[in-house]
C-alpha positions as CSV (number, residue, x, y, z in Angstrom):
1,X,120.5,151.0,159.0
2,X,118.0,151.9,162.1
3,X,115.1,150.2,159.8
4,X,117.0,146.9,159.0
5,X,118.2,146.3,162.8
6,X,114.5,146.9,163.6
7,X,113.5,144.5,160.8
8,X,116.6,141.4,162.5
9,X,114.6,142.2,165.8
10,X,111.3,141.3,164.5
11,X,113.1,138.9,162.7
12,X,114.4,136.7,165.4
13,X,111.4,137.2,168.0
14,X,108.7,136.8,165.7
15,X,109.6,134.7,162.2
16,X,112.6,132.9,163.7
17,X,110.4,132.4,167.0
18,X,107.9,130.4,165.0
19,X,109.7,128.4,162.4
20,X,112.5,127.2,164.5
21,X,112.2,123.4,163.3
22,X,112.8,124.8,159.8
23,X,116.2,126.1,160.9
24,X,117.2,123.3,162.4
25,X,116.2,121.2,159.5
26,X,118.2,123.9,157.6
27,X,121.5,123.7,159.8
28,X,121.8,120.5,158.5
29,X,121.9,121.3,154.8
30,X,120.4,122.4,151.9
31,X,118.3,121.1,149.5
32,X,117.2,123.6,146.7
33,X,115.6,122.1,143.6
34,X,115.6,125.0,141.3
35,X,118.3,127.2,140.8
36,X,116.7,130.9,140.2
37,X,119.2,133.6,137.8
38,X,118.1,136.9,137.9
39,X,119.4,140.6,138.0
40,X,120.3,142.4,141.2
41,X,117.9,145.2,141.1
42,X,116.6,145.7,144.1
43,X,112.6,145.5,142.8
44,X,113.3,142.1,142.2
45,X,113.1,139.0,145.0
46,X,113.3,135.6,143.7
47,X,111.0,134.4,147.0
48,X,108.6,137.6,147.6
49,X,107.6,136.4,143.6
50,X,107.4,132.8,144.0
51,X,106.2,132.7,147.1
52,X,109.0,130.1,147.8
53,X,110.5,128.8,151.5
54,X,113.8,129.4,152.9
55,X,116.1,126.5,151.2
56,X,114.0,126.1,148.5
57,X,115.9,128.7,146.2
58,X,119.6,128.5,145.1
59,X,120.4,132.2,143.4
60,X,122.5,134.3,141.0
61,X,122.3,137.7,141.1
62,X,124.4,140.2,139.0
63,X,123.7,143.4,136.9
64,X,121.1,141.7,133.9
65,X,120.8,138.4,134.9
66,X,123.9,137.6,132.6
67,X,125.5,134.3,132.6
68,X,129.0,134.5,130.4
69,X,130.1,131.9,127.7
70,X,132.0,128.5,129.6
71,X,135.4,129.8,129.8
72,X,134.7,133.4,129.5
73,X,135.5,134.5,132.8
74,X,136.6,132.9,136.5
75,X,133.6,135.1,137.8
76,X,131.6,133.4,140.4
77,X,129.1,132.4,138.6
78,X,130.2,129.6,136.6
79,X,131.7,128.3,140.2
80,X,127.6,128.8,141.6
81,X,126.2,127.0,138.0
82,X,128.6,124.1,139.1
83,X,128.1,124.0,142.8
84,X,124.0,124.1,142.3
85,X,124.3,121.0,139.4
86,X,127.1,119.0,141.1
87,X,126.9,119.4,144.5
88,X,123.0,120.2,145.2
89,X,121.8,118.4,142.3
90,X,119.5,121.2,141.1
91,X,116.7,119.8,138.4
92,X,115.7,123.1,137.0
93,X,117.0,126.5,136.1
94,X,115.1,130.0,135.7
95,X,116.5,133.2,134.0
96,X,114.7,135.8,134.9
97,X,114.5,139.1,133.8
98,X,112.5,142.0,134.4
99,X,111.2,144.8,133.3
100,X,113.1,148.9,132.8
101,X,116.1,146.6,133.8
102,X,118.8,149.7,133.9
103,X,121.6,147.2,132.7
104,X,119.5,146.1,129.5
105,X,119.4,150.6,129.3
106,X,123.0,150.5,129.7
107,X,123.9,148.1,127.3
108,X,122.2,149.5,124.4
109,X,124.1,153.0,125.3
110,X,127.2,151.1,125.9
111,X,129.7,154.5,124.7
112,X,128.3,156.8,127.2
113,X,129.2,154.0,130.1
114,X,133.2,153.7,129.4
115,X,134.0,156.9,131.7
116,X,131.5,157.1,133.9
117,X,131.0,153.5,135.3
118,X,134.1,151.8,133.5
119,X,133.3,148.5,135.8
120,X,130.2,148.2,134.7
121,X,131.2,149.1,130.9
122,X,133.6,145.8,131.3
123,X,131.1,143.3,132.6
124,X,128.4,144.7,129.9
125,X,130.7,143.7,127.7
126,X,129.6,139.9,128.6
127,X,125.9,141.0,127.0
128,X,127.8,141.4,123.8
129,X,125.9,138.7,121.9
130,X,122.5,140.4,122.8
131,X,123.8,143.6,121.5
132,X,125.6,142.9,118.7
133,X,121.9,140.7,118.0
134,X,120.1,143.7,119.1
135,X,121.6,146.3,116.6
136,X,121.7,144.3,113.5
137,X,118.3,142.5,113.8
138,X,116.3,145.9,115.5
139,X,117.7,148.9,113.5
140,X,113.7,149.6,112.7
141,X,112.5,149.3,116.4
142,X,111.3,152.4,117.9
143,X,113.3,153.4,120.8
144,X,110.7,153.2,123.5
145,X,110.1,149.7,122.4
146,X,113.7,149.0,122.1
147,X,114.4,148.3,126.0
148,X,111.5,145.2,125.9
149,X,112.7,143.5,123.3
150,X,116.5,143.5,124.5
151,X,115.3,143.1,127.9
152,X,113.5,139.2,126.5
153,X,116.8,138.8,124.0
154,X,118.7,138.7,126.7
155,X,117.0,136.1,128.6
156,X,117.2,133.8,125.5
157,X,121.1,134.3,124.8
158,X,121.7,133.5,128.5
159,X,119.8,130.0,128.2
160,X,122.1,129.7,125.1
161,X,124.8,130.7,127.3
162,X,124.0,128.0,129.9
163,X,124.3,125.3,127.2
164,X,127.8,126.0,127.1
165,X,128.6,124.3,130.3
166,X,129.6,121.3,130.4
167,X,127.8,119.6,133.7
168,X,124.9,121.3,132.7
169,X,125.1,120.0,128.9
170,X,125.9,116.9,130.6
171,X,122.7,116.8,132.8
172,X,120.1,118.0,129.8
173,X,121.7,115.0,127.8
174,X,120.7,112.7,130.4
175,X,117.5,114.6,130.6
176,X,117.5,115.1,134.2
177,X,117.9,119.2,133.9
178,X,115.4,121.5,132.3
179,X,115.7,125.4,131.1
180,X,113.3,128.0,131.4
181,X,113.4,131.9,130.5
182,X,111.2,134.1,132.5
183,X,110.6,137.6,132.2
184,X,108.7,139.6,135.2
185,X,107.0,142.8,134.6
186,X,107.6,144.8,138.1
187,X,104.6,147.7,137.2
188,X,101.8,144.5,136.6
189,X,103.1,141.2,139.0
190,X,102.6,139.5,135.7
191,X,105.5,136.5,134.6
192,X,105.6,135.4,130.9
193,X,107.6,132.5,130.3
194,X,109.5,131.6,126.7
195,X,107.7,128.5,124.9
196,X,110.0,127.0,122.8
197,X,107.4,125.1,120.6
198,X,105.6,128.3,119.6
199,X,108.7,130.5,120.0
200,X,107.0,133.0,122.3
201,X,106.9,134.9,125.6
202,X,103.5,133.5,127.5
203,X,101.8,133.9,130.4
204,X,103.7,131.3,132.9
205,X,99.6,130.8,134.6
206,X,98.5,129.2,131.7
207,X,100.7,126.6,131.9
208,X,101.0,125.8,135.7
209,X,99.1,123.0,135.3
210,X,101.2,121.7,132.1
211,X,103.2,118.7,132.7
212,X,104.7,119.0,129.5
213,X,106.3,122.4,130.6
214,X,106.3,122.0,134.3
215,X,108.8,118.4,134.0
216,X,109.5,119.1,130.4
217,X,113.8,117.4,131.0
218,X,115.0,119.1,127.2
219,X,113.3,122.4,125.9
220,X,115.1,123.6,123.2
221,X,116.0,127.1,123.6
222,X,116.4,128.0,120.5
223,X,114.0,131.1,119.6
224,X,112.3,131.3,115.7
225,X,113.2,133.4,112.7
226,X,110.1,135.8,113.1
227,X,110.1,137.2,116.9
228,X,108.9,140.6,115.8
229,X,107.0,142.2,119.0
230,X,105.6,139.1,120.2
231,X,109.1,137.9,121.8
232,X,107.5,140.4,124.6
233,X,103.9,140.8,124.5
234,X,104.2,142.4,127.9
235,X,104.4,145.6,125.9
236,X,100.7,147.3,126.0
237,X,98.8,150.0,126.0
238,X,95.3,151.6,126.6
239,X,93.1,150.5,123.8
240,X,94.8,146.6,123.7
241,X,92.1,143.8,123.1
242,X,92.1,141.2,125.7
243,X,94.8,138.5,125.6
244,X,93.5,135.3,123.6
245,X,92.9,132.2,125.4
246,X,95.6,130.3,123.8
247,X,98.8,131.9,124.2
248,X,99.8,130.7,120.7
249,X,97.5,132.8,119.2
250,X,99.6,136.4,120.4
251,X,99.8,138.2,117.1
252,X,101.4,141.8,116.2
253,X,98.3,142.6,115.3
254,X,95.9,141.8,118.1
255,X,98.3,143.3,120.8
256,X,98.2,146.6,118.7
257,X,101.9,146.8,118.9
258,X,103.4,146.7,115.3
259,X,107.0,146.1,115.4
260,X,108.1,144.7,112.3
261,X,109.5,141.0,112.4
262,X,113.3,140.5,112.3
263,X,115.5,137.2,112.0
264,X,117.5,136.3,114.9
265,X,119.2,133.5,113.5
266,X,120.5,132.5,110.2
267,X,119.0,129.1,108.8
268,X,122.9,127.7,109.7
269,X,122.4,128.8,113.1
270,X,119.1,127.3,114.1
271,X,119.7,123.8,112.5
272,X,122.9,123.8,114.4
273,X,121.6,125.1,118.0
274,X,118.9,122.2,117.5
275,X,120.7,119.6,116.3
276,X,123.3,120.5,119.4
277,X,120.2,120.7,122.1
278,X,118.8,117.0,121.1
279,X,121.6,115.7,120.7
């Protein structure tokens, strides 16, 4: 407590001191444009990443950056998903994960959480999709490779999860609200960000200077039938070759991580999840 009083008192005489027309300007109202979901571990700030001002940031936080179903639950964040489209008029959403998230470890050793941390064993329990996808698509995974792959799931079936709600289903039909899935690796700085044309995790830098992605109004977020290892090329290790130039070109085998390939969605499911997100 010492260290954060110190911290309000440099705060206010130094920060504060200097940028005192910004909370002015700020006093009035605010004015985000992007409304940033991630998970509340404490290695993770939405600004210290972006780099983002005050104001310019409206943000979700819970255990796993999870999002429940429309009508799933009276939690607070459906009331933030609605305040942030109808009241601030947000243009773009981020999920972000991140890397040795402990509620992604959690949810894949649900059983052992129903005594210990019985609160956090309930609102798990809103992941289900993941790991329900999780168990019958990854049986083969390795277990240290396990965590990545839920870890960039989950990301995905909380965009799918966002389509459920009706302002924000609303907005993307009128093509004035975009989707994007981030995942950021805490150990490297690094951000990968999920392409829906080539159904892959890639480095968000090489496409900063995309228009397609950065104003990109309808992304479909609807993830391929083969999403073996490459879903997270984060994963790495000593002898990996250098990344290719174009992202699309990630393999299983130039990475040097072999997972084998799963389907994540039955031939029913993706026609329907794409018919539903041009529609």
């Amino acid at each position: 407590m010492k260290k954060l009083i110190e911290g309000l008192h440099r705060f206010q005489t130094n920060y504060f001191d200097t940028h005192k027309d910004l909370f002015e300007e700020l006093s009035h109202g605010q004015q985000p444009r992007v409304l940033f979901i991630t998970c509340s571990d404490s290695r993770i700030d939405p600004n210290l990443i972006t780099q983002a001002n005050i104001g310019e940031l409206f943000v979700i936080r819970n255990a796993g950056n999870i999002i429940p179903p429309f009508g799933a639950t009276n939690g607070g964040e459906g009331a933030s998903i609605e305040y942030a489209i109808s009241a601030l008029d947000i243009e773009q959403i981020i999920v972000c994960g991140h890397s040795h998230c402990g509620a992604m470890k959690g949810l894949l050793k649900m059983s052992k959480l129903a005594d210990k941390m019985p609160l956090v064993y309930e609102w798990l329990k809103q992941a289900e999709a993941t790991r329900r996808l999780i168990i019958e698509n990854y049986s083969h995974v390795p277990e240290e490779d396990l965590l990545n792959i839920t870890i960039a799931e989950n990301v995905l079936t909380q965009l799918e999860n966002l389509n459920t709600y009706p302002v924000i289903r609303s907005r993307l039909h009128q093509r004035r609200l975009s989707l994007h899935g981030w995942i950021y690796s805490i150990e490297s700085g690094e951000i990968l960000t999920y392409d829906s044309v080539a159904h892959d995790f890639v480095d968000v830098e090489n496409r900063k200077n995309d228009p397609e992605y950065l104003y990109n109004l309808h992304p479909s977020c609807s993830v391929s039938k083969t999403v073996g290892c490459k879903i997270y090329p984060m994963i790495k290790n000593e002898t990996q070759e250098a990344k290719p130039e174009k992202p699309s070109e990630l393999t299983t085998e130039n990475i040097n991580i072999h997972l084998p390939k799963s389907n994540r969605l039955s031939k029913e499911q993706a026609e329907r999840i794409y018919r539903g997100s041009s529609s």
